[in-house]
N, C-alpha and C positions, 0 to 999 in steps of 0.2 A: 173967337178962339176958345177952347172948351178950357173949363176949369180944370187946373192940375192935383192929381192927385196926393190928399198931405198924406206924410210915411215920417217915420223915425230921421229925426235929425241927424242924428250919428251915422247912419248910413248913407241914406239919397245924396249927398252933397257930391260926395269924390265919384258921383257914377251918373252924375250930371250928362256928360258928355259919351256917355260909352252903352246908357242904358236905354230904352225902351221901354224902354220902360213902359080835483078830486080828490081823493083819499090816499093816505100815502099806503104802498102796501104793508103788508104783515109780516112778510119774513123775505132775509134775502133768498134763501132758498125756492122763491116762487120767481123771481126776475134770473135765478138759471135756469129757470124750465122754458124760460123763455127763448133765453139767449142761447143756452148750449148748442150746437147743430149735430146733427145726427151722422151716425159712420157713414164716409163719402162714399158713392159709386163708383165703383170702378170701369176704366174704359180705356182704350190705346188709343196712343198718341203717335204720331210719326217722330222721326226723331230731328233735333232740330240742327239749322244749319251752324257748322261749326261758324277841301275841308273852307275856307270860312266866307261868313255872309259880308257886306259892309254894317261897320258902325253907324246903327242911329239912335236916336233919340223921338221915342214913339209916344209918351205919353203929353208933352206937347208938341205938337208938331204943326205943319203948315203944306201946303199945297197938294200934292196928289195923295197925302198921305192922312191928311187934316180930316177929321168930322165934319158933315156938316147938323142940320136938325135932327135928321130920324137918328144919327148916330151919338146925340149929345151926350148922353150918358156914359160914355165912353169917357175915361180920364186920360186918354190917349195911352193912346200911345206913341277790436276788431270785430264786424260781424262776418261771417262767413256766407258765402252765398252757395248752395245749392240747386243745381238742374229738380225744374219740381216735376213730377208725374204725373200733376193730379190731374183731373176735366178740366176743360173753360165751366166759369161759373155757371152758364146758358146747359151746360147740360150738367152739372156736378147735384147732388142731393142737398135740397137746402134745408133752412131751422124748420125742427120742426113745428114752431106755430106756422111757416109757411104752407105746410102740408094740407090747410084746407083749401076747397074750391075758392079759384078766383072771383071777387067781386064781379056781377053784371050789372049794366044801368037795371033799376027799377029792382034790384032784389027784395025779397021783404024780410029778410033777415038781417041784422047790419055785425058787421064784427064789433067781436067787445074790445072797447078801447082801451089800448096800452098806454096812454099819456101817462100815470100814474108812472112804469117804467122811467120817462123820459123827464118827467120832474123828479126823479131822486139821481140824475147825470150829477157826478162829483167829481174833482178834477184835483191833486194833491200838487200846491207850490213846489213841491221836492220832490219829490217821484214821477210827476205825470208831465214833467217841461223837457221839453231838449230845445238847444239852441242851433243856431244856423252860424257857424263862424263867418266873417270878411276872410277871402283869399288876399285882401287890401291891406297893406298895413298898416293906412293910419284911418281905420276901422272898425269895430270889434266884432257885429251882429250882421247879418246883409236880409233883408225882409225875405222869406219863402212865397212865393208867387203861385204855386201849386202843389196836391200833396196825390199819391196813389198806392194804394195799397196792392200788394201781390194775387192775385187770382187764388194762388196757393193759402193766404192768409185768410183771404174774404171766404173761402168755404173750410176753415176752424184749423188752420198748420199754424205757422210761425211767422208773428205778425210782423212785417217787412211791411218798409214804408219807405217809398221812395218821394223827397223836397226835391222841388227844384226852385229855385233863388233868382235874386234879381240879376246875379251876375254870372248867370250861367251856370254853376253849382249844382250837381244832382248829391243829395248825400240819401243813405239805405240807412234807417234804423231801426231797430228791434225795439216796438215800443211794447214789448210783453211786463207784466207791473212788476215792478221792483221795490224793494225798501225805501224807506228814506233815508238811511245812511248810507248806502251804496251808491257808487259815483253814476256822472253818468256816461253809458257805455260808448265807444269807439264807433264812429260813425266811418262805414266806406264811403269814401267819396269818387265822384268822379268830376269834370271836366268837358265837356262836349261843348259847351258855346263860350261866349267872352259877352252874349248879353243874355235880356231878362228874357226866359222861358217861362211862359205861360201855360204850357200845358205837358203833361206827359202820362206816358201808358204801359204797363208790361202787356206783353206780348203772352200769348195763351198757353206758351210753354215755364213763364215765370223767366226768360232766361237774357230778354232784351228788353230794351227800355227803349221807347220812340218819343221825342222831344218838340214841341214847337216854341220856335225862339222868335224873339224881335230882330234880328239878323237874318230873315224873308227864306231861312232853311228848315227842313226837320232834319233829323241827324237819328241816326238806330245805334245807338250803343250798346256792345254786350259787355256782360254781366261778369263772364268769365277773366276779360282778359283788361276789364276798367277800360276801354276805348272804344272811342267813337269809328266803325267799320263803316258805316256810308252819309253818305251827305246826298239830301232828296232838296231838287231846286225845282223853282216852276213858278216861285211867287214872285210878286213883285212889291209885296209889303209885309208886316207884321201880318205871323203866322198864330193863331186865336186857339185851333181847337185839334184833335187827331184821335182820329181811331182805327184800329187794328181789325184786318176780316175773322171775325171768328170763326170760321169755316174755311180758313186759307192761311198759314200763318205764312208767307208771301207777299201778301196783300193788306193796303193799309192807307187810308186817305184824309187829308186834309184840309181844312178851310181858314180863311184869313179877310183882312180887312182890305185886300184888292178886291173881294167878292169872287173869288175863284177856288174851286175846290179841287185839288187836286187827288190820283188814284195811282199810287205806287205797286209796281210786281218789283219784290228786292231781289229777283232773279236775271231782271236787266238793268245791268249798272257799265259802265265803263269808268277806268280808274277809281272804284270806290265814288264815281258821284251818276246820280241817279236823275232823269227827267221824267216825268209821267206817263205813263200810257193811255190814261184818259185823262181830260179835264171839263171843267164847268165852268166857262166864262158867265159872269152877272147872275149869278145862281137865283140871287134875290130879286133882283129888280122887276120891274113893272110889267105886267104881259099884257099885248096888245091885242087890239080889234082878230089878227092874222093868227094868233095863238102863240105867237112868238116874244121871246122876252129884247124888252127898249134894251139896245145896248150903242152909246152914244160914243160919237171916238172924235178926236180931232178939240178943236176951240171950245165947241160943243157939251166935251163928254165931263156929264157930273161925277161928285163924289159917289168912289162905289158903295154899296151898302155890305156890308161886314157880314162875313159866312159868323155866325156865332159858334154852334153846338152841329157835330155830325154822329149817326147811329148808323149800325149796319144792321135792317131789323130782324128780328127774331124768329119770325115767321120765314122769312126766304132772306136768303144772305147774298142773295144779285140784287138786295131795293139795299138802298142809303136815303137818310132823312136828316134833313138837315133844317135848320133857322136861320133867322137872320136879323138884322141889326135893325131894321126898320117896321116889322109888324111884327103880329103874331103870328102870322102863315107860317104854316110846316109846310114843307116838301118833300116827295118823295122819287127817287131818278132810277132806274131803272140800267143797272149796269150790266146790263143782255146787251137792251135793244142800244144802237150806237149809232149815229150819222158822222162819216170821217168830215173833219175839218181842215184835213193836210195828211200829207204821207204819212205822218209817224201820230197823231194823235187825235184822237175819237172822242166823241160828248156825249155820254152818255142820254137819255131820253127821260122828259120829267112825265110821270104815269099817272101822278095828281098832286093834289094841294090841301092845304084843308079847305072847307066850305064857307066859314064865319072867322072873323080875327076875333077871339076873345079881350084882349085888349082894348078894343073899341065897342063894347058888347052895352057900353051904358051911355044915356045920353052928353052929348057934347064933351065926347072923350075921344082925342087923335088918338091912335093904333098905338103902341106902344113895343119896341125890341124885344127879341129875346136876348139874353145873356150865357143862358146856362141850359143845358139839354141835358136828361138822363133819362134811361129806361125801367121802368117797373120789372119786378119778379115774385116768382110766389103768388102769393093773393093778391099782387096788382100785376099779374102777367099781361102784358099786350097793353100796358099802359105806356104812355109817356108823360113825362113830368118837365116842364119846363120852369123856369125862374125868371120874370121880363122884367124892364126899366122901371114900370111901376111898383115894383118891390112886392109882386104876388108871383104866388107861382101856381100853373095852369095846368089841368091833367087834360091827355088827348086821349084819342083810342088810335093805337097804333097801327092797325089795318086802315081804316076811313081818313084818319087824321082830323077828326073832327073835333072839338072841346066838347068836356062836358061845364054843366054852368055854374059850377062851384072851384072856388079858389082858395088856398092857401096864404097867410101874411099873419105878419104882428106889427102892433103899434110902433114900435123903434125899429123896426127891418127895413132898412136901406140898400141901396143894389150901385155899382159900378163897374168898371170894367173888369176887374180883378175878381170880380164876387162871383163863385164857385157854386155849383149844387151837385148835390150827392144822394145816390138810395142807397137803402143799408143791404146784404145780403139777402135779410128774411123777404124782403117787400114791404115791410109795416110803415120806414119810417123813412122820413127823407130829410138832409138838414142843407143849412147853406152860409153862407158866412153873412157879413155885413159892413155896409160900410160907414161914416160919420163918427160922431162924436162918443157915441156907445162903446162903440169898438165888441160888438159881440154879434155871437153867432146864434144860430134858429136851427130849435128841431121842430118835425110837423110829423104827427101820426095819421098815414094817406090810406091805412086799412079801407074803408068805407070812400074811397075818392070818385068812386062813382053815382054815388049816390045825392040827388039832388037837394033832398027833404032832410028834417031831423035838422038838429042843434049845430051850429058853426064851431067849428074847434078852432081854438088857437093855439098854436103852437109856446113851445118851453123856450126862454132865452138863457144863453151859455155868456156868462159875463167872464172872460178870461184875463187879457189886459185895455193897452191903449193904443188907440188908433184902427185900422182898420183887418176884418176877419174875412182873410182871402179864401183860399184852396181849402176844403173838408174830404173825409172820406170816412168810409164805415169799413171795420173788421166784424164777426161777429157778436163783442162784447165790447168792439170800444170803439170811439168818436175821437175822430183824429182832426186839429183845426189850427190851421196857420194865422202867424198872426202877424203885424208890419212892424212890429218891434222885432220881429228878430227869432221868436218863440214861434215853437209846435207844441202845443197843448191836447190831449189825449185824455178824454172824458166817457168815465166808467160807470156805470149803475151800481150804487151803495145804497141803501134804505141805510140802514142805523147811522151811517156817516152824514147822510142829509139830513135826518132827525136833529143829531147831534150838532150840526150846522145850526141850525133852522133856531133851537134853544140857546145856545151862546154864541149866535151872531158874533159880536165882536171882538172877540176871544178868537174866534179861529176863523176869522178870514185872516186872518197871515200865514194859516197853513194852507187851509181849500179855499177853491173857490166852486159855487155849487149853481144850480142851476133855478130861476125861479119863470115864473108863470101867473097870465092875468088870472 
């Protein structure tokens, strides 16, 4: 049985049963020329459209639902809101450091590296914390399990941030910097599940929020009216990851620890609840001699391996690429081409794989999960970045899906089922939470991630509290990071305040906490 995940004592206990559970730079003035982003592009948008799973308990669990080896790493399982206008990030204008040509393998020029940036991340005891309340009452904190920021925020509007918690709980807040004598502000909340949601997404309009929960649903809550409008079924266990078409906002697909990924149109629903129009049985599993993937049913059939991370890519918005719980292989499925499998639902066609599992790329090393999927922008366009169970994180090429043979990691970066990965807007940086005794979180500067030669960078460690750094995400000037105490911590580039850190240490860690590096 897989090791259980440790959390905050104060919370985990009453939800036992219900959950699922270099040089520093010269002036600030040089780290906004970094960070500012330049005036958006403008473009139209179409205008947008104006219930429960059973209780279980996923992070230990037992039989069809249980881990087994490849999946070990798994720990089982007022602000006001505004209709936005603006692009999807995929086509909006990004920072301008991202304005140069994208990185190629083999370039002979390498980007000059921003780590300096990410070693002066500063983060203020009073101003940069918000809490996660218990809907519970004999409670106080409930751990946030994932964090996202608004499409609107992440290209330079009003930073919105939607948590989602162990016990269902979406709260939206305005993490814009405030005083430290100013409270802290009024958090919307909403309600859509009654267990632990692991992932969630605004929708390209800013105006829905799609959810995946340990209660085997996703659920589309809008923004306008605080309720949850549909309930999407299909799974048959804890639901892991979800992403929105960016090229359809309609369309929006799924993956889970059945090994099934599922492809929602929210144009066909019946009483507000929705089944798939396409799906992927066994997405991951093994493909045989015939080109077909092992899918074993009956006395037979093993544990399924865990859809991780899904993308809709960049280049053409009919491929989806997904990971999975057992190697490093990407995939990539092709949501044209379709073989029906019953009258009402279609399987889309896998189009390729990667070539090499990087995971297993050194001697006497088994393949190793992925956990966490995200896509490059800016100067790492057409990349993919992944986060696996050995606590590295892998860049692909998102056409080929190939690796390149350089990785990402620090010494104390740890990975579990909770642990999250994020790229920032620009494309430079990517960060990820962490799990164990540290309780902190990892940024990594992936400018040059194509490049084989040259100096190994390690990444800056974000020390915030205790216990474990789930859900991350990036606005354009701040590092947003949940943490299993109960805290969202929101980490800002300061030069003078990191200096100042840095000389009276012990003095003012009761106020910051700041960031440091091997």
């Amino acid at each position: 049985m897989p090791r259980a995940k440790p959390s905050a004592s104060s919370t985990r206990g009453p939800l036992a049963e219900r959950t699922n559970v270099s040089a520093p730079l010269d002036a600030s003035s040089t780290i906004k020329s970094w960070l500012v982003p330049p005036k958006r592009a403008q473009c139209k948008r179409p205008s947008d459209m104006n219930e429960g799973g059973d209780r279980k308990r996923v992070k230990i669990s037992s039989g069809e639902n249980s881990s087994d080896g490849s999946d070990a790493y798994e720990s089982d399982s007022d602000v006001e809101i505004h209709p936005v206008g603006s692009c999807h990030r995929r086509k909006s204008a990004l920072w301008s450091l991202a304005s140069q040509m994208h990185p190629v393998a083999g370039s002979q020029r390498p980007f000059l590296s921003t780590l300096p940036i990410l070693q002066s991340f500063v983060s203020s005891n009073k101003s940069d914390v918000f809490r996660c309340q218990s809907v519970l009452y004999d409670s106080f904190l409930t751990p946030p399990y994932a964090c996202s920021y608004s499409h609107s925020a992440r290209s330079g509007g009003a930073p919105l941030l939607a948590v989602a918690t162990e016990q269902g709980t979406i709260y939206i807040i305005n993490s814009s910097k405030r005083q430290d004598w100013d409270p802290e502000p009024v958090h919307t909340t909403l309600q859509p599940h009654e267990n632990g949601i692991f992932d969630i997404k605004w929708n390209s309009l800013d105006t829905l929020l799609a959810t995946a929960s340990g209660d085997r649903t996703t659920r589309i809550s809008d923004l306008g009216t605080g309720h949850a409008i549909q309930t999407l079924r299909g799974h048959s266990s804890t639901i892991k990851c979800v992403s929105w078409d960016p090229s359809h906002r309609d369309l929006l697909a799924a993956g889970g620890r059945d090994g099934l990924i599922c492809i929602w149109d929210l144009r066909v629903s019946e009483n507000r609840t929705s089944q798939p129009v396409m799906s992927i049985l066994a997405a991951h599993e093994d493909v045989g001699p015939n080109g077909k993937r092992k899918v074993s049913k009956g006395k037979n059939a093993s544990i399924p391996r865990t859809v991780t991370g899904i993308l809709y890519s960049d280049a053409n918005p009919c491929q989806l690429i997904s990971s999975g719980s057992s190697d490093g292989i990407l995939r990539c499925w092709d949501l044209r081409v379709a073989k029906s499998k019953s009258a009402k639902v279609k399987e889309p066609a896998c189009m390729s794989s990667s070539p090499l599992d990087p995971t297993a790329g050194q001697a006497s090393r088994r393949p190793r999960g992925i956990i966490s999927l995200v896509d490059g922008s800016g100067p790492t366009a057409g990349l993919i970045f992944a986060l696996a169970a050995d606590s590295r994180i892998y860049t692909y090429a998102r056409d080929s899906l190939a690796a390149f043979g350089n990785s990402y990691t620090h010494e104390n970066l740890q990975t579990n089922f909770y642990v999250k990965l994020a790229a920032s807007p620009c494309g430079r940086w990517v960060a990820t939470g962490g799990a164990g005794v540290s309780g902190s979180s990892f940024a990594f500067d992936v400018s040059n991630a194509t490049r084989t030669s040259g100096p190994k960078q390690t990444g800056v460690e974000l020390k915030g509290h205790s216990g474990d750094a789930g859900g991350v995400d990036w606005a354009p000037d701040m590092l947003a990071t949940c943490w299993d105490d109960g805290m969202v911590r929101i980490w800002r580039a300061d030069t003078e305040t990191y200096r100042v850190c840095l000389v009276q240490s012990e003095e003012k860690r009761w106020d910051w906490c700041w960031a440091s590096s091997l």
